[in-house]
C-alpha positions in Angstrom: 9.4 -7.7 20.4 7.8 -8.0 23.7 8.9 -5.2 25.4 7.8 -3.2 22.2 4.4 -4.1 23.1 4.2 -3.3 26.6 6.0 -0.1 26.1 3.4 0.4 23.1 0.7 -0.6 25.9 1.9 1.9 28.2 2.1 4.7 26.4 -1.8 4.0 25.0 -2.6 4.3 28.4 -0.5 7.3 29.0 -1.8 9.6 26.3 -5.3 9.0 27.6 -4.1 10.2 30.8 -2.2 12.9 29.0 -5.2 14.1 27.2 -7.2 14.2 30.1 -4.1 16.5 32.1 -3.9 18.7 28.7 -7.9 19.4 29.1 -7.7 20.1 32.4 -10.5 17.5 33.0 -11.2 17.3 36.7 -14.4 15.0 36.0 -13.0 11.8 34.9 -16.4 9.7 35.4 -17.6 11.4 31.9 -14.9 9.5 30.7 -14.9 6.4 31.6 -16.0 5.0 28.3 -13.2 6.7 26.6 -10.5 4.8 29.2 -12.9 1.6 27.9 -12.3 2.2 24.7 -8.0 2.6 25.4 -7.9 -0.5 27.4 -9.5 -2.3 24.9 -7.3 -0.9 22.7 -4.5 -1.8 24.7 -5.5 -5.5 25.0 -6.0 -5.9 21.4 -2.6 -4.1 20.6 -0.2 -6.4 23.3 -1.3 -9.6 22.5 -1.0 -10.4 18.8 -2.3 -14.4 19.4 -4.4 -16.2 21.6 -7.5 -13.6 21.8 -10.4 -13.3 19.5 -12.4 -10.3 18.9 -16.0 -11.0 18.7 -18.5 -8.2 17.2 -22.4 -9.0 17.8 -24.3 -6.5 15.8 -27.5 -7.1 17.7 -29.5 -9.4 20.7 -30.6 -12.9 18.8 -33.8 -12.3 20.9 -34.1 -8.9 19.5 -32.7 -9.0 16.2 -34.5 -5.5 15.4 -33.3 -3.3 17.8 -29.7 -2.2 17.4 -27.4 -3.6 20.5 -23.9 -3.9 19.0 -21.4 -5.6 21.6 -17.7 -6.2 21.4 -15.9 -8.9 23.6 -12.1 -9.7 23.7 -12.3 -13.4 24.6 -9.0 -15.2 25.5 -8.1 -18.3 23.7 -5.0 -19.7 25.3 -5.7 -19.9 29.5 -1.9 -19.7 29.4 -1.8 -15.6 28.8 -4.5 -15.5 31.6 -2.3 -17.6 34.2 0.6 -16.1 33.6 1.0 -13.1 35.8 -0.4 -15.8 38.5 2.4 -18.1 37.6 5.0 -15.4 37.9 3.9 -13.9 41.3 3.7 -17.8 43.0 5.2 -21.0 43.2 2.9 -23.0 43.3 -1.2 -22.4 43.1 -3.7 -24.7 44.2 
């Protein structure tokens, strides 16, 4: 199941980059916030526990003005760690 994900994480990644060749974009900077958007995607889509989506419609300070934000905050430090934990014995 895992290597479904990561295959399923790659080719996210891919088909932005695809869509980008297929457009002939040479400009990429305009579209940053689209790569945003595919590696949140990607996040969300690889890791089905241990992260938490959390949507804040608006500033508590400001609660009139419009200011939606979307985090992905980790849960489980263990996810984090692990490509640390895999490239070295030991870590201080």
């Amino acid at each position: 199941m895992k290597a479904s994900r990561q295959l399923e994480r790659v080719q996210i990644d891919a088909k932005t980059l695809n869509l980008l060749k297929t457009l002939e974009v040479t400009d990429t900077q305009e579209f940053i916030p689209v790569q945003l958007v595919a590696d949140f995607a990607t996040l969300v889509g690889t890791y089905a526990k241990g992260f938490a989506v959390i949507i804040e419609p608006f500033d508590s300070r400001l609660p009139n003005i419009p200011d939606p934000v979307i985090q992905l905050s980790c849960l489980d430090a263990s996810l984090a760690m692990r490509p640390i934990f895999s490239k070295f014995q030991s870590v201080v």
